[in-house]
Each structure stands twice: as C-alpha cells, then as structure tokens.
Biopython code that builds the backbone (N, CA, C, O; Angstrom):
import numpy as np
from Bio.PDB.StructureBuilder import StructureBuilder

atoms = [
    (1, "UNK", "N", (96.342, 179.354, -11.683)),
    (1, "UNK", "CA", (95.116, 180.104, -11.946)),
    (1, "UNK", "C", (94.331, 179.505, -13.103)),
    (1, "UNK", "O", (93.105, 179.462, -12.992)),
    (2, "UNK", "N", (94.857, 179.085, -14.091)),
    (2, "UNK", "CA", (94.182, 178.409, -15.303)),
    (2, "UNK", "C", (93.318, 177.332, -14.786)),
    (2, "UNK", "O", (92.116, 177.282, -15.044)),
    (3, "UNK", "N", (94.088, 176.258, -13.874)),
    (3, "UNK", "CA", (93.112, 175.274, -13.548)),
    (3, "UNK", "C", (91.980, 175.757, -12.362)),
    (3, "UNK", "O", (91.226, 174.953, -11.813)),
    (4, "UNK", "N", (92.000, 176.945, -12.128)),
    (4, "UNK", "CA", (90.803, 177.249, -11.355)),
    (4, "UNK", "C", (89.851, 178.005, -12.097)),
    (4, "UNK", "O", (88.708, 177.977, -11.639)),
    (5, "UNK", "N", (90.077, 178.805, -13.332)),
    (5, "UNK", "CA", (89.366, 179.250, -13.817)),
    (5, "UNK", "C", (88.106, 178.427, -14.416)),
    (5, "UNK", "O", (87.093, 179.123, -14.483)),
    (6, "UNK", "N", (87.947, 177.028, -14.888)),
    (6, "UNK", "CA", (86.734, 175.925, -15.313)),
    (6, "UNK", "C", (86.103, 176.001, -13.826)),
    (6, "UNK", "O", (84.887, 176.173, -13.908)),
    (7, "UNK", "N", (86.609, 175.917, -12.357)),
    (7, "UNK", "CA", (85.657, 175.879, -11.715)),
    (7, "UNK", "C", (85.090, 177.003, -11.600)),
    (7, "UNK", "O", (83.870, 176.984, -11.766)),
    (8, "UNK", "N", (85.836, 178.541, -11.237)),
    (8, "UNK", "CA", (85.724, 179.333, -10.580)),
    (8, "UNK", "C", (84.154, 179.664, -11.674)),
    (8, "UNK", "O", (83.214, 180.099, -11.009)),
    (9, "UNK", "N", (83.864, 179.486, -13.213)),
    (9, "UNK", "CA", (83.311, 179.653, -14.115)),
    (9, "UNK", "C", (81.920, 178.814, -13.761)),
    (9, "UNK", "O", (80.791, 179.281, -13.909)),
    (10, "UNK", "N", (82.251, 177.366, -13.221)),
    (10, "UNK", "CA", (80.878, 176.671, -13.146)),
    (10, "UNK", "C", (80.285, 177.217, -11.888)),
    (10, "UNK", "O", (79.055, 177.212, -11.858)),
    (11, "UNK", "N", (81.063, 177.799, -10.593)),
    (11, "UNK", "CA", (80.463, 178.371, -9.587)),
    (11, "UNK", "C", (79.839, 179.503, -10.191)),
    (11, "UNK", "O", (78.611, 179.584, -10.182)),
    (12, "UNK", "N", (80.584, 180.430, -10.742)),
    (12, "UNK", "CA", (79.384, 181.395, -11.238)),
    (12, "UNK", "C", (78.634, 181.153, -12.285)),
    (12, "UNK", "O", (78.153, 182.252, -12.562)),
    (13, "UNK", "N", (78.145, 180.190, -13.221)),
    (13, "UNK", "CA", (77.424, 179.893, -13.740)),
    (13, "UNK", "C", (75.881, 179.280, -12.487)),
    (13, "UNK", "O", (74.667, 179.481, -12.505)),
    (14, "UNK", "N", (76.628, 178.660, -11.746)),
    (14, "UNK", "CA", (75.625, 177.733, -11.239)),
    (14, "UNK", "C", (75.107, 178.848, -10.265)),
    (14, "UNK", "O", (74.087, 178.472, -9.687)),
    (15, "UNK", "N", (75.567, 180.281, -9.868)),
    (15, "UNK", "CA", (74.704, 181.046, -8.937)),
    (15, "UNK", "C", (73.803, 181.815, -9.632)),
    (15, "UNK", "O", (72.717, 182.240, -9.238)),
    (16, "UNK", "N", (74.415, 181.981, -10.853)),
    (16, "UNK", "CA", (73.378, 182.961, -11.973)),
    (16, "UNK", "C", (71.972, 181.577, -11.736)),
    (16, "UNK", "O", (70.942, 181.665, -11.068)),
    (17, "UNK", "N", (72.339, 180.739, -12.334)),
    (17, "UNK", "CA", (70.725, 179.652, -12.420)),
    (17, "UNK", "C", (70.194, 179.776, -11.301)),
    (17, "UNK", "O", (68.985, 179.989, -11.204)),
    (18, "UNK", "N", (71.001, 179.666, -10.232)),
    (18, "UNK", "CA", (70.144, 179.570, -9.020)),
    (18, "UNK", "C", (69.298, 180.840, -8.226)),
    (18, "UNK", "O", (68.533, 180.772, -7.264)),
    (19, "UNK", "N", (69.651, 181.755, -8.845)),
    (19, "UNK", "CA", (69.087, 182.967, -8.667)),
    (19, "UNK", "C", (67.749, 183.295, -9.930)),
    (19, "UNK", "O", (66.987, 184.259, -9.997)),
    (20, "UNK", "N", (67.829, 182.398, -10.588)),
    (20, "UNK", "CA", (67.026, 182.873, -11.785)),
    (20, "UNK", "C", (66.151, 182.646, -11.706)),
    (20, "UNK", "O", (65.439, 183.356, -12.415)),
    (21, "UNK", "N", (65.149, 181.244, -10.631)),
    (21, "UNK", "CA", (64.098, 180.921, -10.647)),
    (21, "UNK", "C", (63.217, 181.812, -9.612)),
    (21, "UNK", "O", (62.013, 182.032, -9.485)),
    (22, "UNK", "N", (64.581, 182.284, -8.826)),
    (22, "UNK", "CA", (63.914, 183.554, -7.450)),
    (22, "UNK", "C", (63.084, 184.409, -8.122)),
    (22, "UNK", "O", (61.950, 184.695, -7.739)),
    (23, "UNK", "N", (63.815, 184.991, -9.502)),
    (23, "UNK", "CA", (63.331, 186.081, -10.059)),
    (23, "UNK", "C", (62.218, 186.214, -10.911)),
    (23, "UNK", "O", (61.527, 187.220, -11.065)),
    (24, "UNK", "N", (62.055, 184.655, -11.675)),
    (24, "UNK", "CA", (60.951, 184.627, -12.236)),
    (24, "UNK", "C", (59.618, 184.372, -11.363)),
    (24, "UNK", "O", (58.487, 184.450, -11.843)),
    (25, "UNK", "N", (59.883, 184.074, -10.093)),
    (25, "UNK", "CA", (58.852, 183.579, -9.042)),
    (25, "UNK", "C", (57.818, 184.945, -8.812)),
    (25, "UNK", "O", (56.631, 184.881, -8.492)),
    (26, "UNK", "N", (58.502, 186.015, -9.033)),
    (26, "UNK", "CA", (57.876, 187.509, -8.796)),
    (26, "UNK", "C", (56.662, 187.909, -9.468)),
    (26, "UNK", "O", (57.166, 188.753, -10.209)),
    (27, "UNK", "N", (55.840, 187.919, -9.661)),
    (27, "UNK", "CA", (54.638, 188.404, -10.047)),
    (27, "UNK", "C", (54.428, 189.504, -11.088)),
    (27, "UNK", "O", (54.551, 190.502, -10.377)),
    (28, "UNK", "N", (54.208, 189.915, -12.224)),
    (28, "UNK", "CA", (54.578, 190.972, -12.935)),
    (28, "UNK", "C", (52.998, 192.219, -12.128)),
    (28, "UNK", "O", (53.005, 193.408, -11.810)),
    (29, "UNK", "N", (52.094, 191.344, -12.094)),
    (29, "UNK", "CA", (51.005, 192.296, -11.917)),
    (29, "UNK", "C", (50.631, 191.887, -10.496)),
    (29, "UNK", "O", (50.891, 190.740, -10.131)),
    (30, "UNK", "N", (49.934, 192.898, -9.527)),
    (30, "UNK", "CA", (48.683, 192.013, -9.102)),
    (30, "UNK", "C", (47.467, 192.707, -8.127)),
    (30, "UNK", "O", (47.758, 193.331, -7.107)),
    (31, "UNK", "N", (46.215, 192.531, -8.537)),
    (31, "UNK", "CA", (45.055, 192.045, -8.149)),
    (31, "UNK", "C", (44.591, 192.153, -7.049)),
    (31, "UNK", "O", (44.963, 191.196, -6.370)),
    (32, "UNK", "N", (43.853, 192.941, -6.405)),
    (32, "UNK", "CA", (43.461, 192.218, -4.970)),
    (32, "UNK", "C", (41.606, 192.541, -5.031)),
    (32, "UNK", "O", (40.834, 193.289, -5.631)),
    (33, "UNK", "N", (41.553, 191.472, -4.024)),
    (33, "UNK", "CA", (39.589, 191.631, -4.098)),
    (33, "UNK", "C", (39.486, 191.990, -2.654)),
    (33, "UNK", "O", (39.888, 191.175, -1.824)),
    (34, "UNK", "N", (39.076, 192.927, -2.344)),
    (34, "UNK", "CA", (38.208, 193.547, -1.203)),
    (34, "UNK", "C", (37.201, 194.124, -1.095)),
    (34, "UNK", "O", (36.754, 194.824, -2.004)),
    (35, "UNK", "N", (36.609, 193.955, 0.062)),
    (35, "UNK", "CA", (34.828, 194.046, 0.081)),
    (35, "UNK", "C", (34.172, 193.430, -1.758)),
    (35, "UNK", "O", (33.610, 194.030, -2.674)),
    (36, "UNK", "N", (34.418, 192.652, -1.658)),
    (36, "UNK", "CA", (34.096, 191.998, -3.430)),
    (36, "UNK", "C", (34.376, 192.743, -4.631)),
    (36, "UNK", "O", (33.873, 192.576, -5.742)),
    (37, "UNK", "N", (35.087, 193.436, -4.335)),
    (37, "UNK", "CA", (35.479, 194.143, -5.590)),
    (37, "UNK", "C", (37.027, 193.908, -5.811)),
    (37, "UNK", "O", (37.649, 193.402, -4.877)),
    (38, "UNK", "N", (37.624, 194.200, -6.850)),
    (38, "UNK", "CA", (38.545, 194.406, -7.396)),
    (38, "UNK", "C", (39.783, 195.601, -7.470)),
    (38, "UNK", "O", (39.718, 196.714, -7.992)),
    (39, "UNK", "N", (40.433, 195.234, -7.064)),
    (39, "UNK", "CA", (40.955, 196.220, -6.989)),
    (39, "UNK", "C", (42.708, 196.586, -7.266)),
    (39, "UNK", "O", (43.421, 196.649, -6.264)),
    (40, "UNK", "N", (43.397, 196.839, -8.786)),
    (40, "UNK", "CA", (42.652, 197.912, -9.563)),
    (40, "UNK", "C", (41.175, 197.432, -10.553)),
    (40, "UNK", "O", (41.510, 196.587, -11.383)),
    (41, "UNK", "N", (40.272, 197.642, -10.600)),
    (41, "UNK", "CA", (39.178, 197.266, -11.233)),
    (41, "UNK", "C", (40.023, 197.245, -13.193)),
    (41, "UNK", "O", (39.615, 196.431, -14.021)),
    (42, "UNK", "N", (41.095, 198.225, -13.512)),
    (42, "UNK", "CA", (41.087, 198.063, -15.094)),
    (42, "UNK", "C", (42.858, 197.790, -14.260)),
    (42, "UNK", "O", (43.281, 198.267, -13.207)),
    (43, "UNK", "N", (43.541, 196.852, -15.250)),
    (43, "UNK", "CA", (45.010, 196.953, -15.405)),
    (43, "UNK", "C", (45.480, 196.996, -16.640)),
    (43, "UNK", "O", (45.230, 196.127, -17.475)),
    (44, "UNK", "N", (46.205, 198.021, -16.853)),
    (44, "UNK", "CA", (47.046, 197.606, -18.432)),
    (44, "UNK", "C", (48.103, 196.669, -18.208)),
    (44, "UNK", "O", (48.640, 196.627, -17.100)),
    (45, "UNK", "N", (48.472, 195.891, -19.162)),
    (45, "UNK", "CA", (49.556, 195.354, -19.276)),
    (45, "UNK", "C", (50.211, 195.007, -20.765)),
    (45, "UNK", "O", (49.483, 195.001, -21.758)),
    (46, "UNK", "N", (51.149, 194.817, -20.825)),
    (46, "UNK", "CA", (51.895, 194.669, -22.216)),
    (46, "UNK", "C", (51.405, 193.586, -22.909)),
    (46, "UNK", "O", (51.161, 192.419, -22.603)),
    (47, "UNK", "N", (51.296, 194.403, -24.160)),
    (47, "UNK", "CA", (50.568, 193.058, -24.970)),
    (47, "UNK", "C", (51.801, 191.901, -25.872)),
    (47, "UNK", "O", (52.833, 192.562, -25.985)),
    (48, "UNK", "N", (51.962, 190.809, -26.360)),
    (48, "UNK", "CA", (52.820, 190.135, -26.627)),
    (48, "UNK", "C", (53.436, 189.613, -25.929)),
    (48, "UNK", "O", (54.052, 188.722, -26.514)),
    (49, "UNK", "N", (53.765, 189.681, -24.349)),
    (49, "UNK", "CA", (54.552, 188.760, -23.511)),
    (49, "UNK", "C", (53.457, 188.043, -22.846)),
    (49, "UNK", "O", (52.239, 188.176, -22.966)),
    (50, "UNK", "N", (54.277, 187.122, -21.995)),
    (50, "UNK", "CA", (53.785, 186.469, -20.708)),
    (50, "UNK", "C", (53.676, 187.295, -19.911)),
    (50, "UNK", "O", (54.306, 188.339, -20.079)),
    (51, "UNK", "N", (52.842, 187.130, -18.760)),
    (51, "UNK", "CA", (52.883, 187.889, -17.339)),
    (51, "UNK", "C", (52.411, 187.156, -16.487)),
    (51, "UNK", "O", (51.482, 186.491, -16.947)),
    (52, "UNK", "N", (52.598, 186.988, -15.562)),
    (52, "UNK", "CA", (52.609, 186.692, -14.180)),
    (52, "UNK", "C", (51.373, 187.671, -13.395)),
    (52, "UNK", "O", (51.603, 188.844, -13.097)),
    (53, "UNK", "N", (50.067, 187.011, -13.120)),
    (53, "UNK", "CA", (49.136, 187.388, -12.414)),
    (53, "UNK", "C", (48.713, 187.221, -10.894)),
    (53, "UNK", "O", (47.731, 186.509, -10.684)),
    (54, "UNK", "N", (49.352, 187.800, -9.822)),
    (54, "UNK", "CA", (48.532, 187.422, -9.321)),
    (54, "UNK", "C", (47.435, 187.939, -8.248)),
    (54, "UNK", "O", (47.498, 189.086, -7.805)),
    (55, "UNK", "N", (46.545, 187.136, -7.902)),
    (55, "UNK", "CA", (44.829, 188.109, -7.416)),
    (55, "UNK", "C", (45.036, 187.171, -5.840)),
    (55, "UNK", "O", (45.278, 186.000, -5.547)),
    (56, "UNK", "N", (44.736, 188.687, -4.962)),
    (56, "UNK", "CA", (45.536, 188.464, -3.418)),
    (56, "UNK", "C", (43.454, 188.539, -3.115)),
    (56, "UNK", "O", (42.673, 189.361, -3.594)),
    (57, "UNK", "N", (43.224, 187.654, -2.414)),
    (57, "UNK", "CA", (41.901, 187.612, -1.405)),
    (57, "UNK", "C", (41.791, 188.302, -0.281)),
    (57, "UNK", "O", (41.229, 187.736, 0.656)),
    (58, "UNK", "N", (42.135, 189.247, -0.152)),
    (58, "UNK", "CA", (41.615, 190.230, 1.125)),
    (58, "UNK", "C", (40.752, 189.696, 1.997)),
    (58, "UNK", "O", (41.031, 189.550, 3.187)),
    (59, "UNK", "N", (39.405, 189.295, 1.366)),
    (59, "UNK", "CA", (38.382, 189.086, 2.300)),
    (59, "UNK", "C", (38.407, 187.980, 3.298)),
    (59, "UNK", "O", (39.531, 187.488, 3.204)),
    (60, "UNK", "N", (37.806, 187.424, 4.095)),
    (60, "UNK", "CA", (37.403, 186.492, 5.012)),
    (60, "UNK", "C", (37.012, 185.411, 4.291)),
    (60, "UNK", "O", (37.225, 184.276, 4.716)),
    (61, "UNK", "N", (36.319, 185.668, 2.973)),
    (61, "UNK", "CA", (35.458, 184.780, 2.048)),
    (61, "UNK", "C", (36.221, 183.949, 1.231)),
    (61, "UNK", "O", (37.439, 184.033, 1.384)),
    (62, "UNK", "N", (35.653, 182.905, 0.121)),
    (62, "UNK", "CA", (35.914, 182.744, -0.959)),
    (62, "UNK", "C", (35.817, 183.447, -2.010)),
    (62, "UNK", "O", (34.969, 184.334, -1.914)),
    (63, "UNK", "N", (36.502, 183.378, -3.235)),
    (63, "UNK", "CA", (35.639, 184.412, -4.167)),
    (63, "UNK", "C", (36.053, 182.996, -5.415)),
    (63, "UNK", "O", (36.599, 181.960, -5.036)),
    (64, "UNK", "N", (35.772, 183.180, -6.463)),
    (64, "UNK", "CA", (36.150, 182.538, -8.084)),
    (64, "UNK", "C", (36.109, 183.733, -8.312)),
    (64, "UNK", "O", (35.308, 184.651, -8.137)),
    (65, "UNK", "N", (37.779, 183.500, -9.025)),
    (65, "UNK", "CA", (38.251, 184.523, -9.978)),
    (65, "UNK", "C", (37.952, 183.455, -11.296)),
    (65, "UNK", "O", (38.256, 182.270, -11.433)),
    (66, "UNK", "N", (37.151, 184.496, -12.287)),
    (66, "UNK", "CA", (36.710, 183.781, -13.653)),
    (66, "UNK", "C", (36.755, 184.562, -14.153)),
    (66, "UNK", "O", (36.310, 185.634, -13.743)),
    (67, "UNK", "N", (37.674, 184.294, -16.005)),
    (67, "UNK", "CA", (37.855, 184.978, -16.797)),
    (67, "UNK", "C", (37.667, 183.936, -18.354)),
    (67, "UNK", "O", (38.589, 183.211, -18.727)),
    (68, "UNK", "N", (36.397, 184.032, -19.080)),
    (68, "UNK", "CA", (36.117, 183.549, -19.981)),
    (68, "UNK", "C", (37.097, 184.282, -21.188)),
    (68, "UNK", "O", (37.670, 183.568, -22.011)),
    (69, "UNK", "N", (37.210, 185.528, -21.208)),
    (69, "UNK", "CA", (38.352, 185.926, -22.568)),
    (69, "UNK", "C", (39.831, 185.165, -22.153)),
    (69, "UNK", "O", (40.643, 184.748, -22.979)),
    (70, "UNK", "N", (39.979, 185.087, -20.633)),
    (70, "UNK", "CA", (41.579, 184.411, -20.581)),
    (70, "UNK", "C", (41.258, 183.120, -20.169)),
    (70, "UNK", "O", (42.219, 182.553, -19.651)),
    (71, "UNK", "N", (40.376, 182.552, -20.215)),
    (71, "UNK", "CA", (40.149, 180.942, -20.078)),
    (71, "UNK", "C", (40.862, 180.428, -18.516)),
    (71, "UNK", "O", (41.596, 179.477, -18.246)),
    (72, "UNK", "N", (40.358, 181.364, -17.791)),
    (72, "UNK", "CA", (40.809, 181.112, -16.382)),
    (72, "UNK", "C", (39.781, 180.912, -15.543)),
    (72, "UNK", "O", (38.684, 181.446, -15.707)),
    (73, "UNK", "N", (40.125, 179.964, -14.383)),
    (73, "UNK", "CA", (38.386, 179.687, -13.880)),
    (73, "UNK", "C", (39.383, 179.348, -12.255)),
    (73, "UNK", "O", (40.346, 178.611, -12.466)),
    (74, "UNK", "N", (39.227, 179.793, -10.814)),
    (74, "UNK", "CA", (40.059, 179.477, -9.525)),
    (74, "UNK", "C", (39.338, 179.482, -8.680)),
    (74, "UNK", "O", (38.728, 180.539, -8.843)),
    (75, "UNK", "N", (38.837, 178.872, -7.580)),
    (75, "UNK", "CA", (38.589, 179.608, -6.443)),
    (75, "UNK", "C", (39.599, 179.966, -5.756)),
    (75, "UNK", "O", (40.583, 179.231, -5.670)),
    (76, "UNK", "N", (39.522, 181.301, -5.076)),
    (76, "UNK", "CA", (40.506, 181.756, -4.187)),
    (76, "UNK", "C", (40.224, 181.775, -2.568)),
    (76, "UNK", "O", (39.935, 182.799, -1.949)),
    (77, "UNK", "N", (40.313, 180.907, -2.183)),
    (77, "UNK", "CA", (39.877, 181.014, -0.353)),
    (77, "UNK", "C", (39.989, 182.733, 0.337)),
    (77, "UNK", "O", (40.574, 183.672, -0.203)),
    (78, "UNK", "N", (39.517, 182.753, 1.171)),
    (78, "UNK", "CA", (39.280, 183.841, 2.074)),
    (78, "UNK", "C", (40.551, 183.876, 2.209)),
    (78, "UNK", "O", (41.103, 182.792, 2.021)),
    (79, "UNK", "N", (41.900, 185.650, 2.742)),
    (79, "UNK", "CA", (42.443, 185.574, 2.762)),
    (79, "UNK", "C", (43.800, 184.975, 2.173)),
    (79, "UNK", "O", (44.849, 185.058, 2.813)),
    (80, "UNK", "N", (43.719, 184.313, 0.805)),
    (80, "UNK", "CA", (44.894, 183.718, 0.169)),
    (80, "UNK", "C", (44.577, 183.966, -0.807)),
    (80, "UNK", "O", (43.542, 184.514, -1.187)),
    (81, "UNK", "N", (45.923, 183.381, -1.661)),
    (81, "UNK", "CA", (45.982, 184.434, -2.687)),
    (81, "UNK", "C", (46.149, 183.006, -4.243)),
    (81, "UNK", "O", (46.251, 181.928, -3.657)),
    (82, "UNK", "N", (46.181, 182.836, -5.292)),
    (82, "UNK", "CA", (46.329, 182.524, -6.871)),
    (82, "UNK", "C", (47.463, 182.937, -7.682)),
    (82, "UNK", "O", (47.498, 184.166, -7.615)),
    (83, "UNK", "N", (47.823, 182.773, -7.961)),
    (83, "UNK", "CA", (48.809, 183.076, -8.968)),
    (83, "UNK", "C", (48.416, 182.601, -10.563)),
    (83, "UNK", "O", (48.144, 181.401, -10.597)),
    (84, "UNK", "N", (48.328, 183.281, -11.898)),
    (84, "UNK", "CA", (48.140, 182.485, -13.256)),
    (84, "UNK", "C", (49.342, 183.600, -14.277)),
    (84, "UNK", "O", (49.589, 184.803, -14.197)),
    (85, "UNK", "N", (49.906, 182.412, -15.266)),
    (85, "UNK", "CA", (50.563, 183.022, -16.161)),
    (85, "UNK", "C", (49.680, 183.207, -17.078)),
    (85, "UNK", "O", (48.837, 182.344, -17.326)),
    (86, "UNK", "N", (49.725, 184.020, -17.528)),
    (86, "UNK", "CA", (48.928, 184.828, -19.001)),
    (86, "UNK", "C", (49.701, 185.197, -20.071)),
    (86, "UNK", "O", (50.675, 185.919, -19.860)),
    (87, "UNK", "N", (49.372, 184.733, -21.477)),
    (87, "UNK", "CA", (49.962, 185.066, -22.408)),
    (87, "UNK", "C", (50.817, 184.281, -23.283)),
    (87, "UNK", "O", (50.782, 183.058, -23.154)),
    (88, "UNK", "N", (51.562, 184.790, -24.133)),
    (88, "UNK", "CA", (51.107, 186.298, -24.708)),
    (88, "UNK", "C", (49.610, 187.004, -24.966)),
    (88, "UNK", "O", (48.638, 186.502, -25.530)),
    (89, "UNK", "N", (49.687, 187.760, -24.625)),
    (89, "UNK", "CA", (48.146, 188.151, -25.019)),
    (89, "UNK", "C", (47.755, 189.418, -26.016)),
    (89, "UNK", "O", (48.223, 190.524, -25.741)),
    (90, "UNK", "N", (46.995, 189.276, -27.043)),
    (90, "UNK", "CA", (46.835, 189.900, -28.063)),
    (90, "UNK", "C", (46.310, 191.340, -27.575)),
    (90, "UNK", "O", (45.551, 191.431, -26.610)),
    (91, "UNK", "N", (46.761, 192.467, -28.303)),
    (91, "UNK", "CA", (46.016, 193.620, -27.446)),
    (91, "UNK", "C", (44.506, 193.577, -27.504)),
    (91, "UNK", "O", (44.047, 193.026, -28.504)),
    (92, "UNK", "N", (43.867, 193.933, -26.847)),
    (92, "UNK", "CA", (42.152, 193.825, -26.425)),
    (92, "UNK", "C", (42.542, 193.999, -25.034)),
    (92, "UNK", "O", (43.563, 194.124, -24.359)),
    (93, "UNK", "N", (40.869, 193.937, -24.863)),
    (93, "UNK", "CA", (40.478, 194.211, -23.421)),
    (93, "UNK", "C", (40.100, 192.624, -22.800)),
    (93, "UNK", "O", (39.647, 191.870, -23.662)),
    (94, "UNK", "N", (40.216, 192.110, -21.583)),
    (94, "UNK", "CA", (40.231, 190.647, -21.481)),
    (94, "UNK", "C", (39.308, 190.886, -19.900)),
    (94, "UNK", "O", (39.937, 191.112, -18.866)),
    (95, "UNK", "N", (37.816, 190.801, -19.908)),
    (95, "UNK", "CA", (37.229, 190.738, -18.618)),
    (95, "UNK", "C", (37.528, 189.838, -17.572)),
    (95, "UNK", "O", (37.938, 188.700, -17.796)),
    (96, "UNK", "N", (37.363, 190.240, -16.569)),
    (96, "UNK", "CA", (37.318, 189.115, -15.416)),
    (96, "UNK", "C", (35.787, 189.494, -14.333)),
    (96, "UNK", "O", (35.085, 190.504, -14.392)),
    (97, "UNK", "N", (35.662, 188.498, -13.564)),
    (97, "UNK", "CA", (34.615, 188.608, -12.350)),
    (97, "UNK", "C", (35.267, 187.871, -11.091)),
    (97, "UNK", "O", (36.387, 187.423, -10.846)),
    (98, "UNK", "N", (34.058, 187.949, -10.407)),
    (98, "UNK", "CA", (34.564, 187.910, -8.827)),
    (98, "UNK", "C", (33.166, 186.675, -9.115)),
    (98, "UNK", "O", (32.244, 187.013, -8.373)),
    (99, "UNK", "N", (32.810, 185.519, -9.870)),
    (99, "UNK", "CA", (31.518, 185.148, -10.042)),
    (99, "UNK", "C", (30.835, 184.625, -8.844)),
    (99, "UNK", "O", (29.769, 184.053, -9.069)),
    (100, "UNK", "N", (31.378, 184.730, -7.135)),
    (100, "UNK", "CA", (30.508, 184.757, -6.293)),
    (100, "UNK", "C", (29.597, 185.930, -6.018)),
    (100, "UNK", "O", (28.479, 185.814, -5.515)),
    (101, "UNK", "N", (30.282, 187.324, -6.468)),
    (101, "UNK", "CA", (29.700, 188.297, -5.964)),
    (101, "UNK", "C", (29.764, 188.905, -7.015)),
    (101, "UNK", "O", (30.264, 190.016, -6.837)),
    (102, "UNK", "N", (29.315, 188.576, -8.723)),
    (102, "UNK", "CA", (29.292, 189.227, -9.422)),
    (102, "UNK", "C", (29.297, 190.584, -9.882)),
    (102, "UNK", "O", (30.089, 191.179, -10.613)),
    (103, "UNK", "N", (27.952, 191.056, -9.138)),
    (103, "UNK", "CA", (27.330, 192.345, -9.494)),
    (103, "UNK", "C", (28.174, 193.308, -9.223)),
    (103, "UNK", "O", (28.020, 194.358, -9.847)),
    (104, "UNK", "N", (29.446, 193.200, -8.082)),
    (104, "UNK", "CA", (30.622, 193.969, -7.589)),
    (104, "UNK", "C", (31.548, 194.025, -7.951)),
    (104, "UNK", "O", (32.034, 195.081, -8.356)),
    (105, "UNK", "N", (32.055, 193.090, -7.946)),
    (105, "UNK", "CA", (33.321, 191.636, -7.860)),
    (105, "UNK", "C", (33.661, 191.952, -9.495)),
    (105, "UNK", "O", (33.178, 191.001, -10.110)),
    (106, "UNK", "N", (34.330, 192.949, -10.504)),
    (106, "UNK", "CA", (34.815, 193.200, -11.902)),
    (106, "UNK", "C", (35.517, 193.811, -12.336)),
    (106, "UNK", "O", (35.493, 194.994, -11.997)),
    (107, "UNK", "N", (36.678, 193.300, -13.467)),
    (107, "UNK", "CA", (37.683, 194.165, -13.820)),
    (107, "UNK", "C", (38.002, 194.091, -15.134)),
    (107, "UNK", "O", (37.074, 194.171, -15.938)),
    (108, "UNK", "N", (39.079, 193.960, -15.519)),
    (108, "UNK", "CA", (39.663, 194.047, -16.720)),
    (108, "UNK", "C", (40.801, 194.286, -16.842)),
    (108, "UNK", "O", (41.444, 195.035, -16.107)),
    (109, "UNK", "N", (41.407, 193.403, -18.231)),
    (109, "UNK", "CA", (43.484, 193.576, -17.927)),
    (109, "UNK", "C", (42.672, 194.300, -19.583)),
    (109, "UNK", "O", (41.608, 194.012, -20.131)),
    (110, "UNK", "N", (43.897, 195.428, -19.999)),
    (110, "UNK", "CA", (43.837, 196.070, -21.102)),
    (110, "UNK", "C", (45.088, 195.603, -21.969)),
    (110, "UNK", "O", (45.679, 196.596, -22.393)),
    (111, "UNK", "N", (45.535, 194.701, -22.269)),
    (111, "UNK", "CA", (46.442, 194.808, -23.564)),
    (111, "UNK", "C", (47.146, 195.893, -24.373)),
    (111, "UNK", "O", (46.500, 196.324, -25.329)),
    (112, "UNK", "N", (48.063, 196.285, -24.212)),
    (112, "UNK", "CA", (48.316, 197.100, -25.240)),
    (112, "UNK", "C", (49.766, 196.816, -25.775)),
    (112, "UNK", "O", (50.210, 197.458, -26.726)),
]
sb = StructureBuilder()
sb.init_structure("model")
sb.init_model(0)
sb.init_chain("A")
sb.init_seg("    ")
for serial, (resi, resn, name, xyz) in enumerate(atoms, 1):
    if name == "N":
        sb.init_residue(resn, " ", resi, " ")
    sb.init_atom(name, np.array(xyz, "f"), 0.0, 1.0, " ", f" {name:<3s}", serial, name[0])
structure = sb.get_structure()
C-alpha cells in the first residue's frame, strides 16, 4: 500500500487540475441583448474580484458591446455570444451600450 500511495496521490492531484479549468470556464454574470436592449439593463456585482462576463446576442443582428468605464470595445454577431474578464473593479457604477443601437441598447454593472 505505501508504494501505491505516491501514485494513488498524483491521480488525485491530476483530477482536481483537470477539473479546475471546467470550473473556471463558467461565467460569473451574464448579459443578454434582445430587441436592442439589454437585458438585465443594471447588474450588481462584487466589487474587488475578477468576474467573468458574459453578453449572449439574442438578436439576428450584430450589436458592439462598448464600455468606455471598463475599456471594453466587441462586436457580437447576431445570435452569438462574447465572453470578457473584468476586474477587479473598484465600487462605482461602470456603463455599457449596445453602440449600434444606442438610443436602446444600455446598461450598467454596479460595483459594490
């Protein structure tokens, strides 16, 4: 049993890693744009970590997701979706747009 215990140890070491990138792959928040809007239009999220964003395209269209407070700029094709890590981010309010369809197309992540 002793000489199986170094392997039996690197097998479960090596399933913990291999499971770990599954988990970070997950999205903490996310986003969707339909009929050009946003939707949730405000999100809170925790202020001081990273997060995982991502904004799902509903529509048929393109849209640019643009966010000058988070220095994010994408187009998102019709139907597909973006993913961006954010953060840490200081508490404030951090706008975004939909800048094809502006006047609709707006939200906001809240920091706290």
């Amino acid at each position: 049993m002793r000489k199986l215990r170094p392997i039996l140890n690197a097998v479960f070491i090596a399933g913990l890693l291999g499971a770990t990138p599954a988990l970070a792959a997950e999205p903490d928040y996310t986003v969707t744009i339909k009929d050009h809007r946003f939707e949730p239009a405000e999100l809170q999220v925790p202020a001081g970590r990273k997060i995982t964003l991502l904004v799902k395209n509903l529509d048929p269209t393109a849209e640019e997701f643009e966010s000058k407070d988070l220095k994010r700029e994408r187009v998102i094709p019709g139907k597909s979706e973006a993913t961006f890590t954010l953060g840490p981010l200081k508490p404030g309010t951090y706008r975004f747009v939909g800048e094809f369809h502006e006047s609709t197309a707006k939200g906001s992540l809240i920091a706290k």
